[in-house]
C-alpha positions, -999 to 999 in steps of 0.1 A, spaced: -422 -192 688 -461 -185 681 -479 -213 678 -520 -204 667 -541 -234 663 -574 -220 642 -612 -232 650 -606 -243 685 -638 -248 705 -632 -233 738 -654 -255 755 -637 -290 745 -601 -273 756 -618 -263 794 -630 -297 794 -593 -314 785 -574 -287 808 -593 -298 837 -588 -337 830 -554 -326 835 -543 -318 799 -515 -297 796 -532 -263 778 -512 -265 745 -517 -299 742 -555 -295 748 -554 -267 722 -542 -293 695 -565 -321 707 -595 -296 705 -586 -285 669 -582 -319 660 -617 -326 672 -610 -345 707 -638 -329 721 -635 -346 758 -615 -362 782 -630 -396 773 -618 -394 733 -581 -398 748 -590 -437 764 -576 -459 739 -590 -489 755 -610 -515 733 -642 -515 752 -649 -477 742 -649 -489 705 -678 -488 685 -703 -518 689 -703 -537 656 -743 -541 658 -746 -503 651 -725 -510 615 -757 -517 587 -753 -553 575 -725 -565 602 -754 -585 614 -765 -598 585 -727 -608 571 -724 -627 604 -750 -648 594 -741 -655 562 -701 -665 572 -716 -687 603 -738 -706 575 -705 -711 551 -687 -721 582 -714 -748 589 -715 -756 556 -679 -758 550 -684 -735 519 -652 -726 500 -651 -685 504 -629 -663 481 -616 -627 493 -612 -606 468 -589 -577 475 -579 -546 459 -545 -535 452 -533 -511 478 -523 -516 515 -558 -511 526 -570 -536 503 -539 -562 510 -543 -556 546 -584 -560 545 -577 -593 527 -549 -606 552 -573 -595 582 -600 -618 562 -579 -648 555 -565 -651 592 -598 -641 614 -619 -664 594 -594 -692 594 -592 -685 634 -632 -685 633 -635 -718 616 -634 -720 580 -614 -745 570 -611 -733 526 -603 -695 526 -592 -688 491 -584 -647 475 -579 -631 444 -567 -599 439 -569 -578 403 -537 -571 385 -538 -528 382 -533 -530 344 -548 -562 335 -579 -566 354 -583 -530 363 -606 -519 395 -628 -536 418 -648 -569 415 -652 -576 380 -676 -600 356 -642 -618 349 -628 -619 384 -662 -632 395 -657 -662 370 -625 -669 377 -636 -668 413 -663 -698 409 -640 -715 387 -620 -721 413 -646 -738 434 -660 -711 459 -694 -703 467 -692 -675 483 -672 -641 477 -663 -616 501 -653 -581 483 -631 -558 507 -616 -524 502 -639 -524 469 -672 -539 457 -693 -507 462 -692 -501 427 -690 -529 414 -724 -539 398 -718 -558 370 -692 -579 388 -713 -586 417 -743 -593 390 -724 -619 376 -711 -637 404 -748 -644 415 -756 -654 379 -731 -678 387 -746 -689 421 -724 -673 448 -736 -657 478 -718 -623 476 -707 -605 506 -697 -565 497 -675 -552 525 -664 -514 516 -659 -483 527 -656 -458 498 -689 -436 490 -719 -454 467 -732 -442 434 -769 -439 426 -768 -479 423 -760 -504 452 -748 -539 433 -769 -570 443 -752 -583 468 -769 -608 494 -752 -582 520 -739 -549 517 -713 -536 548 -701 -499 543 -705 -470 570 -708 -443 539 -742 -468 524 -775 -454 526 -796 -459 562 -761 -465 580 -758 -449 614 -724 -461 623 -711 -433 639 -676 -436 627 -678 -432 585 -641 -431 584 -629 -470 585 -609 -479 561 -614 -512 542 -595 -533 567 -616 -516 597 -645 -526 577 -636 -561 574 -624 -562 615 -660 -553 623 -671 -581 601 -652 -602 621 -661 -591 655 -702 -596 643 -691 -633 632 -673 -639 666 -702 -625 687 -726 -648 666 -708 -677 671 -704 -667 706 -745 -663 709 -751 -697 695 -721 -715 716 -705 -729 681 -671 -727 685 -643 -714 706 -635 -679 708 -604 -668 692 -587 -635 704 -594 -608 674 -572 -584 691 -540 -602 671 -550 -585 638 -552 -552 650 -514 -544 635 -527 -555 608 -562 -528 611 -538 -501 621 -514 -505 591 -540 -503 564 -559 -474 584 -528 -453 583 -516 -464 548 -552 -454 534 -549 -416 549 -587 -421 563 -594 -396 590 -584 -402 623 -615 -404 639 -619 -412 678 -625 -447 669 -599 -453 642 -575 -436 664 -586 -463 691 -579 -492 664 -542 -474 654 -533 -468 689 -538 -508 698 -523 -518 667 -491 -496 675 -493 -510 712 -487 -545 704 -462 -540 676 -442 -520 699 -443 -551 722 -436 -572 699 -468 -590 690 -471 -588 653 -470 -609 624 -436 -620 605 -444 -600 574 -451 -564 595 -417 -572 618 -397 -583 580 -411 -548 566 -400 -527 599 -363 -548 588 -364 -539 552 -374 -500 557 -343 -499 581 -372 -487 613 -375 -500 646 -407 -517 659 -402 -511 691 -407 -473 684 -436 -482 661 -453 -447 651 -481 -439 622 -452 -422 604 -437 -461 600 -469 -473 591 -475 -443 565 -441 -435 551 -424 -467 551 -446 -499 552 -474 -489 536 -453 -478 504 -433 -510 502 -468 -533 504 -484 -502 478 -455 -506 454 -464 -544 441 -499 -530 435 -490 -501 413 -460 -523 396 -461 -557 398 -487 -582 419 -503 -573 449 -502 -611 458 -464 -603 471 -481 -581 499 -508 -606 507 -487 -635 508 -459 -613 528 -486 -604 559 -504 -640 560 -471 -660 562 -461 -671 598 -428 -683 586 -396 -655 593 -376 -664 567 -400 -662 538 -416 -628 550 -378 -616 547 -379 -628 515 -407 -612 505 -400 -577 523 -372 -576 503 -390 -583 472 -412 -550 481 -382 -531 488 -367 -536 454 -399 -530 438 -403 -497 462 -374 -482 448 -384 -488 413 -414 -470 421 -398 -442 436 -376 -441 405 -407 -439 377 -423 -417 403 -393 -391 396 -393 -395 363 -428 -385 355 -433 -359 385 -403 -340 365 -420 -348 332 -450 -333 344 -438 -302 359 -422 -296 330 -452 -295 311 -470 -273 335 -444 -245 335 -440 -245 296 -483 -244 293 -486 -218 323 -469 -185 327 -446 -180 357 -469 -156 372 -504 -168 364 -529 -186 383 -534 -219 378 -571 -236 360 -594 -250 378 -578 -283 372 -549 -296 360 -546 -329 336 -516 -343 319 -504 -371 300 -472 -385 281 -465 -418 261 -434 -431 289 -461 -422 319 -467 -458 340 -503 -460 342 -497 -475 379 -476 -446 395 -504 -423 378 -523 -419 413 -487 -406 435 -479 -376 410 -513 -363 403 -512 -361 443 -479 -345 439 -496 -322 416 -525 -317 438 -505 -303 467 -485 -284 446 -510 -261 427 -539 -267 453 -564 -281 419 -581 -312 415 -552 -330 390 -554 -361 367 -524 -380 353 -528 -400 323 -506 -430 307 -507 -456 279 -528 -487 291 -505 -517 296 -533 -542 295 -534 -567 269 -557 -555 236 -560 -520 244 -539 -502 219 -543 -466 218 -563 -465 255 -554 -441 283 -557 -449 319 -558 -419 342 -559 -415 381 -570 -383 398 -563 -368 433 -584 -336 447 -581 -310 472 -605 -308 503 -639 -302 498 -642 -310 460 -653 -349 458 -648 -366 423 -665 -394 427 -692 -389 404 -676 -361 382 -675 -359 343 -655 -348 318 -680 -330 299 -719 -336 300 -732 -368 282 -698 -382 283 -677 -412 309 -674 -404 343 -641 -398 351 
């Protein structure tokens, strides 16, 4: 069998052949960019310093004052596994760290839509915080943020996805893709994000000898699941935060909800790998987002109780296979359309963008990836919106290929980005 790895930097593979890398194995490390013997320690204390991430710093200082003040703070999450793990990682390390009234709210796909909105941030402040910590979104989210301070938060913006031309007003921003950031690893997902939040609070508090040092280490599951789940390259340092996670659920050191999940998917924690985390865990938490609430997920990896995180596992299985159900549906509904618009031999458009009335608006996102890998073009899916007052509305999600961003694109000059 020939195996021919492409774009392999000769140098990197002398370098891991003579650390004692076995030469095909060194091959596939090199093309994977593991460009020295020292990218294979997994060990913590090679990790990235959380001083180098803009704004860790400044978030530190801002969570120490709420601490001291005994602030209410409100997570708000997003609706994916990155987004419920972020917010599980939140609620636990800050607990751990001292805050005694750690609150989250999390947007319903259909009803609420996106990110930190002008309502969320109401209904945030309504409920009696002052201060609101976005994580796995807020980068976007200007008018939400806008409003939040109109209504006398202190906002904290923890994200990871790329900015637009506008930065919302937040009192501190925390994303390795923002402007005049020289984090060296731009490829944290929301949860890493909101671990290196954490690990800035805890050397802060260490600095000023405020309280006891809780070990941080515990939510690394946690970080690993939602790195995996979110597809973010596999940098040295993610891989450093995956590889730990994986260690200590293998051992056995995890949280009820992660061990329930392993249960439910039929998968065996002691032989925790990223394929568990990325075909099997991640899709059961992803499934409450894209059909029902992504509260189930959030409340499944903060519980400490074993018999309610089997509850709720179970509750995301059952709503999984749903998913994968309407997911079958509209992938065959949608090829279907393809091969009756394009001829069997032709090439396929630039993109590719389809609709139909019976399309779920919150399995949208998994076939226009299905698309995407299928005809190798940027594809959008579009349904009916199922939120409340928005008769005759389409909402569409889009996947692309490598290379070709569309964050930023447009349908057509002058009109809504996409």
């Amino acid at each position: 069998m020939n195996i021919e790895v492409r774009d392999v930097p000769p140098r990197a593979v002398w370098a891991l052949e003579q650390a004692g890398v076995h030469p095909l194995l060194a091959r596939l490390y090199a093309a994977r960019g593991v460009v020295s013997p020292a990218a294979l320690d997994e060990a913590l204390t090679h990790l990235l310093r959380p001083d180098a991430l803009k704004g860790a710093r400044e978030a530190a200082q801002l969570l120490a004052a709420a601490i001291a003040e005994d602030a209410p703070i409100c997570i708000v999450a997003d609706y994916d596994c990155d987004g419920a793990t972020a917010c599980a990682v939140g609620l636990r390390g800050l607990r751990a760290l001292g805050a005694r009234h750690v609150s989250y709210l999390v947007p319903h796909r259909v009803e609420d839509g996106y990110g930190l909105s002008p309502s969320l941030a109401e209904r945030a402040a309504a409920s009696g915080a002052r201060v609101l910590i976005t994580v796995d979104n807020g980068i976007a989210s200007t008018a939400g943020v806008a409003r939040a301070k109109e209504l006398g938060l202190r906002v904290l913006v923890t994200d990871h996805h790329l900015p637009g031309e506008d930065l919302p007003a937040a009192d501190v921003i925390v994303n390795p893709n923002q402007p005049g950031c020289a984090f060296a690893s731009k490829a944290l997902a929301g949860v890493g994000v909101m671990f290196y939040v954490l690990l800035a609070l805890r050397a802060l508090l260490r600095e000023r000898g405020q309280a006891a040092q809780p070990r941080l280490d515990t939510l690394l599951p946690l970080v690993a699941l939602g790195t995996v789940a979110d597809v973010v390259p596999l940098d040295e340092n993610n891989r450093r935060l995956v590889a730990q996670g994986l260690r200590r659920v293998r051992a056995g050191h995890m949280p009820a909800g992660i061990s329930a999940l392993f249960a439910a998917a039929g998968r065996r924690a002691q032989r925790a790998s990223c394929f568990d985390f990325g075909f099997a865990l991640g899709p059961r938490i992803n499934a409450a987002g894209r059909l029902a609430d992504m509260t189930i997920g959030i409340e499944l990896l903060t519980t400490d109780e074993a018999a309610r995180a089997q509850e709720l596992a179970s509750q995301l299985d059952a709503i999984n296979r749903q998913r994968r159900s309407i997911e079958g549906d509209m992938r065959e509904q949608a090829l279907a359309q393809l091969d009756a618009l394009l001829p069997p031999d032709a090439a396929p458009p630039a993109a590719i963008a389809v609709y139909h009335p019976e399309f779920h608006e919150g399995v949208a996102g998994i076939v226009a990836s299905r698309l995407k890998d299928r005809l190798h073009r940027p594809a959008f899916v579009f349904a009916p919106s199922g939120a409340a007052g928005s008769e005759g509305e389409l909402k569409g999600s889009g996947r692309s290929i490598e290379g070709f961003h569309l964050d930023g694109c447009r349908l057509h000059p002058g009109r809504q980005p996409l």
